[in-house]
N, C-alpha and C positions, 0 to 999 in steps of 0.2 A: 504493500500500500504506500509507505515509505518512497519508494523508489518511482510509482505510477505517477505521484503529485509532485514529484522533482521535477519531472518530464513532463507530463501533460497537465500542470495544475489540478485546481479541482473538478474538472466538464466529468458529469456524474454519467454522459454515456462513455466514455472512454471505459471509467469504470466496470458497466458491466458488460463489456465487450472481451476482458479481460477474464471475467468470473465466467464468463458462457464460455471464450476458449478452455479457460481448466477445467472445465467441466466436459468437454468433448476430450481432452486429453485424459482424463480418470475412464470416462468411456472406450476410449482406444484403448490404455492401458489394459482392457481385459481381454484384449483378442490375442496377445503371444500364450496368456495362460489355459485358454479352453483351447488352442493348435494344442501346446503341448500333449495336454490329459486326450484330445479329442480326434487332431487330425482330422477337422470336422469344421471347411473355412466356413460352412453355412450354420453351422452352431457358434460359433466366434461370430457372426455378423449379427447372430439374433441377440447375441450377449453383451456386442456393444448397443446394437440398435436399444434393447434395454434399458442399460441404464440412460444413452443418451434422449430417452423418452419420460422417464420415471417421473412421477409427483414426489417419491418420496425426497425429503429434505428440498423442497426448494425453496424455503426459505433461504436457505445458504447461499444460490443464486442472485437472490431478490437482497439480502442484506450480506452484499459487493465485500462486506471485513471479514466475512468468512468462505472468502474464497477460497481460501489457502486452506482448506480442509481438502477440497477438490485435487488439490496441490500432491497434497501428505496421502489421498486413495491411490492416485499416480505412482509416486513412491514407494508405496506400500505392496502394490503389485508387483514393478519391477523388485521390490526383494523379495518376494515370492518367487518367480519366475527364476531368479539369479541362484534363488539358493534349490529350486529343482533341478539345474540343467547343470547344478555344478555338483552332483552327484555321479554325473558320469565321470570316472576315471579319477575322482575325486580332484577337481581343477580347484584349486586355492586361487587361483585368478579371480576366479567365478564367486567363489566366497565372502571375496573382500568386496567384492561389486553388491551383494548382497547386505551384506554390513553397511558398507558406506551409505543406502539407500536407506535404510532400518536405523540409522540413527538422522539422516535428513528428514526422514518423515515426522520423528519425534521432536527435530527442531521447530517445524514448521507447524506444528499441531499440535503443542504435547499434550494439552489436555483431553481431547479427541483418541489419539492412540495411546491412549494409557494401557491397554489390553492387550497390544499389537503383540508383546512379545511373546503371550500364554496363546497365540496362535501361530506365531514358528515355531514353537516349544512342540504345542499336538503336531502341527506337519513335518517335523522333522522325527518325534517317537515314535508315527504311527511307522512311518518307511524302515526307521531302524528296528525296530521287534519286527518287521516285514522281512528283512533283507539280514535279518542276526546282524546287523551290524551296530549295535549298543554303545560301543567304546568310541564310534568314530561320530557318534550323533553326540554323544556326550561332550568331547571334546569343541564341536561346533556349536553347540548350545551355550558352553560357556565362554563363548566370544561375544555371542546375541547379548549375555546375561551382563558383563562386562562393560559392552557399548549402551546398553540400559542405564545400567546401573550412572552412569559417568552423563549419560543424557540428561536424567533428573537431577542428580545433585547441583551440574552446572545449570540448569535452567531455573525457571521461576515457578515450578509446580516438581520439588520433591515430593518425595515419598511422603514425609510429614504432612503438604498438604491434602494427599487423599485418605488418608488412615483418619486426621483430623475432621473431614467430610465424613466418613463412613460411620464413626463412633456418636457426631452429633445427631445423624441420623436415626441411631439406634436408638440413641437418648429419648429419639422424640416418639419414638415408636413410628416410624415412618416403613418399616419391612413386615409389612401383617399378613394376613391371609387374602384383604382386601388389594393390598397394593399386589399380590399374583395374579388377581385374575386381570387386572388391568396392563399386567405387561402383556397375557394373552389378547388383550383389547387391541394395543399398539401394534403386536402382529399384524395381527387381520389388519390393520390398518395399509399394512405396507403391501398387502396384496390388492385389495379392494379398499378405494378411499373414503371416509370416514361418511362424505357428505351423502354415499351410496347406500350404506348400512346401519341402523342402530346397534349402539356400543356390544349389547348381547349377542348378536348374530358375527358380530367384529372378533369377541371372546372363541366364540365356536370353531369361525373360522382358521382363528390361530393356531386354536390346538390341533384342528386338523390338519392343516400345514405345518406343525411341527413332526405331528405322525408319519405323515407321509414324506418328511426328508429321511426320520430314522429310518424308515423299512425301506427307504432305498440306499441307504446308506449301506443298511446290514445286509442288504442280497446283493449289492456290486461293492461288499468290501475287499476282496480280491482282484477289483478291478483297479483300470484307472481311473475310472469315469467315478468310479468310489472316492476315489480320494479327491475330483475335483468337488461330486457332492459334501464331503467332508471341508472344504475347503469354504463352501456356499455357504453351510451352516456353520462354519466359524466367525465367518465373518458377520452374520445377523448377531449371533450370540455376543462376539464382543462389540460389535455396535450399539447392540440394546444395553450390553452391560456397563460402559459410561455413564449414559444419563439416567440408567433408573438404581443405581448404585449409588451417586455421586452427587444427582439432580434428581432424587425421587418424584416428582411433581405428575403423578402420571395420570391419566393417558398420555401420552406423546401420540398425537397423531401424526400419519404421513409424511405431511410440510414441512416440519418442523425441521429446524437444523441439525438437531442434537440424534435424529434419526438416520443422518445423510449414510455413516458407516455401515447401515444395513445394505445399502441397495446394491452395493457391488456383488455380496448371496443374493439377495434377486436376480440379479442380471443373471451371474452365474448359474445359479439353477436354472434356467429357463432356460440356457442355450446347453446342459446336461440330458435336458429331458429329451429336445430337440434332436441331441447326437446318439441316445439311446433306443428312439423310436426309427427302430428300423424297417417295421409295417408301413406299408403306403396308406393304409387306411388310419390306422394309428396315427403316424405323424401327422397324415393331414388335419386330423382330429386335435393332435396339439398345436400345430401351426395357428388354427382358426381358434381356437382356447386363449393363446398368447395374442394374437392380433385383437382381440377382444379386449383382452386387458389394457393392453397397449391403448387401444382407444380410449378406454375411459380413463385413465391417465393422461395422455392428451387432454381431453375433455374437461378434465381437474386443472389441469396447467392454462388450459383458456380463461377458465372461470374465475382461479385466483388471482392472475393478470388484470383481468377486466376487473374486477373489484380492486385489484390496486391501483387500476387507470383511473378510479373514481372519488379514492381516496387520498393516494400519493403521488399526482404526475406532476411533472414537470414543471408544468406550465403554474397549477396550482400552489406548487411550493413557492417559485417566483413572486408570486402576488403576494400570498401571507407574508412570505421575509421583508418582502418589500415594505410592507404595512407595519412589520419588528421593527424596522431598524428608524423610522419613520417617529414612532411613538416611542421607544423604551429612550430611556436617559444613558448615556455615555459612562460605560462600567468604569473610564480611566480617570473618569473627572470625579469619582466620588468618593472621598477616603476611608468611609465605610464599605462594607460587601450591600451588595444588593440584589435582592429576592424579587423574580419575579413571577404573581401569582397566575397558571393560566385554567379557565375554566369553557366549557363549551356546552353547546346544546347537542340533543341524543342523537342530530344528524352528522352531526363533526367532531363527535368525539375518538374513531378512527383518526379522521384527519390528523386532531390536533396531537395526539402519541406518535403519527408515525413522522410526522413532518415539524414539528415544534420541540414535543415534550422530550421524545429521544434523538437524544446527541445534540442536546442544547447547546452545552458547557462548551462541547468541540467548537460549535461552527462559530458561536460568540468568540473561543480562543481565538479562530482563525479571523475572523472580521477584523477583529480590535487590538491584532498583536498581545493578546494574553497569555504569559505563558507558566505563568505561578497557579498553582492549583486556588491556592487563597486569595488570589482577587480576584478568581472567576465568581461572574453572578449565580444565584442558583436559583433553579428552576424549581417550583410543587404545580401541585397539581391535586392536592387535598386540602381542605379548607383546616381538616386540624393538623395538620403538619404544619401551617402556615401560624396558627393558635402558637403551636408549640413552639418554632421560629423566635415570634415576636417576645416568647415571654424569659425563654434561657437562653434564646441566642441561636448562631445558624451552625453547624458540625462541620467540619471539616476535614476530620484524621486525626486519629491519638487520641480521643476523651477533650479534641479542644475544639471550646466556643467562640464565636465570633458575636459580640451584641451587635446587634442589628436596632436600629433606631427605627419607629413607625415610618419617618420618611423616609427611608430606605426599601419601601415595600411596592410594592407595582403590581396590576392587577389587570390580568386583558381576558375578555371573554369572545371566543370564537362559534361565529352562526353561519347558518348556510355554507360551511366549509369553506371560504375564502372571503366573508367579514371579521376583521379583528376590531372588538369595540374598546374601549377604552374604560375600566370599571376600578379606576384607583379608587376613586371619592369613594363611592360608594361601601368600596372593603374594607379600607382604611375606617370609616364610619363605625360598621359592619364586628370588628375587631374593635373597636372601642366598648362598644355597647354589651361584649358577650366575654 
């Protein structure tokens, strides 16, 4: 992201021109590994068409700072692939290509591939108890474990912070019986999208697509096609196990970004099924099965779009900002911090989160030359957070307060998605009296 606004400034289409090429590149990414398992270029084309079609996670497309997940599936493939093909004749070339790629991914993502490595772990023990070859999977495993291990401590998400996540979880009792049937919810989601099905029949759906990877897992475990199925359902497993481990908050449906690591097991199993259906009757059967879903993913991806052409375009942010920078007071000119309150009606209340409320503090940064955390202004968007503001002061990091003086307060209210009215007096009033 760094690098795109060095170059091309801020033009938000550059942006996601960017996000949609890695995301065709995590798509291509998976056509060297179903040749390998398949030697099936028509099952590689459906495994890319796949994912390059998928609903699931596009939010990650649509919010341009998480493209670099798309980045880190890329990555993640190539050391897949690096560390299957460097099984032949045991090429230590091939290894290191594998590594190097296995610890860029977790540069680039770390939070995201937190998992990554308990799935070269399985793909590399199932081959070895395969091939009796224990000692030499071992030893390669502890290079994976090594460049792990050295990835998080120098990065900004060790180990401490997810053990530290997973404990206050537990605390909260966030791991019930409830939060299970809801990750089978988020399944089903990733085959058939959410807007299709109610949550129940979502539920059902999952588990019967869990069923049906195992029993084909276990009747082509001697296969190759076994191990790419193994592979499919690795990658849902530790895609889902991210966010509902770390981010309980479930369901996650589809869209969401936090689901993006499942869909490369989508893709891949599709184009499994595809290279296993050797009936002409069959295949065709799953061809026109796949082509289905495919549409209504399309279909999903139309409808999200247009709901965000109506919510967040272009054109529309232009006018609100215009209207921001218009009305709010000069954050440089004021020696206190300054809060500004935004509230809207139930037709612009999209609007006003995805286009005002998130990534305030940024684009203020970048307007006004602000580059201290603590003179940025801050934004609510609750009328008692706004309470609580005025009376202790505004937070900033570390247990410290900032007072904030009543005229320091600012108040704009958003109608019709692209009126911004002016409601200081009022609040200011408003906050006196309560």
């Amino acid at each position: 992201m760094w690098s795109i606004s060095k170059i091309f400034g801020y033009n938000g289409t550059i942006y996601y021109i960017f996000s949609l090429s890695l995301r065709m590149l995590a798509a291509f990414s998976l056509y060297p590994l179903v040749i390998y398992f398949t030697k099936n270029r028509f099952a590689a084309f459906v495994s890319t068409l796949l994912f390059a079609t998928t609903y699931i996670g596009l939010e990650a497309t649509n919010w341009v700072f998480n493209m670099n997940v798309y980045l880190a599936i890329a990555l993640m493939n190539f050391s897949i692939y690096f560390l299957l093909i460097s099984r032949i004749n045991k090429n230590k070339k091939k290894i290191l290509v594998s590594l190097l790629f296995f610890y860029l991914a977790h540069i680039i993502a770390p939070s995201r591939v937190t998992f990554f490595i308990f799935m070269i772990f399985t793909i590399d023990l199932v081959w070895g108890i395969k091939e009796r070859k224990v000692n030499f999977f071992l030893k390669r495993q502890l290079l994976f474990l090594l460049v792990f291990i050295f990835a998080r401590f120098a990065g900004n998400y060790g180990i401490g912070y997810f053990s530290g996540l997973i404990q206050k979880n537990f605390l909260l009792g966030m791991y019930d019986l409830e939060f299970l049937k809801k990750i089978f919810i988020s399944v089903g989601s990733l085959i058939i999208p959410e807007n299709f099905l109610p949550n129940r029949a979502l539920g059902i759906l999952g588990i019967a697509f869990f069923a049906l990877l195992l029993a084909l897992l276990y009747k082509y475990r001697f296969k190759k096609e076994g191990e790419l199925i193994l592979i499919a359902l690795l990658f849902i497993i530790t895609g889902l196990a991210a966010p509902i481990i770390l981010w309980p908050h479930l369901p996650y449906f589809s869209p969401h970004r936090h689901l993006l690591l499942t869909a490369p097991g989508i893709a891949l199993f599709g184009g499994s099924i595809v290279s296993l259906s050797h009936k002409k009757r069959f295949k065709l059967l799953v061809i026109i099965c796949l082509v289905i879903l495919m549409a209504i993913q399309v279909y999903s991806i139309n409808k999200y779009l247009a709901h965000l052409e109506k919510t967040r375009s272009e054109i529309t942010a232009n006018i609100i900002w215009n209207q921001i920078l218009q009305k709010i007071p000069n954050p440089m000119a004021n020696p206190n911090p300054l809060v500004f309150y935004f509230e809207s009606d139930s037709e612009s209340a999209a609007t006003l989160s995805d286009l005002v409320y998130f990534g305030f503090q940024v684009k203020i940064g970048v307007l006004f030359n602000i580059y201290s955390h603590k003179e940025l202004p801050t934004p609510v968007n609750n009328f008692q957070n706004l309470r609580e503001i005025l009376k202790r002061g505004r937070y900033y990091g570390n247990n410290i307060y900032q007072y904030v003086p009543l005229t320091n307060i600012f108040a704009y209210r958003l109608e019709e998605k692209t009126k911004l009215k002016d409601i200081t007096k009022e609040t200011r009033a408003k906050l006196l009296t309560d």
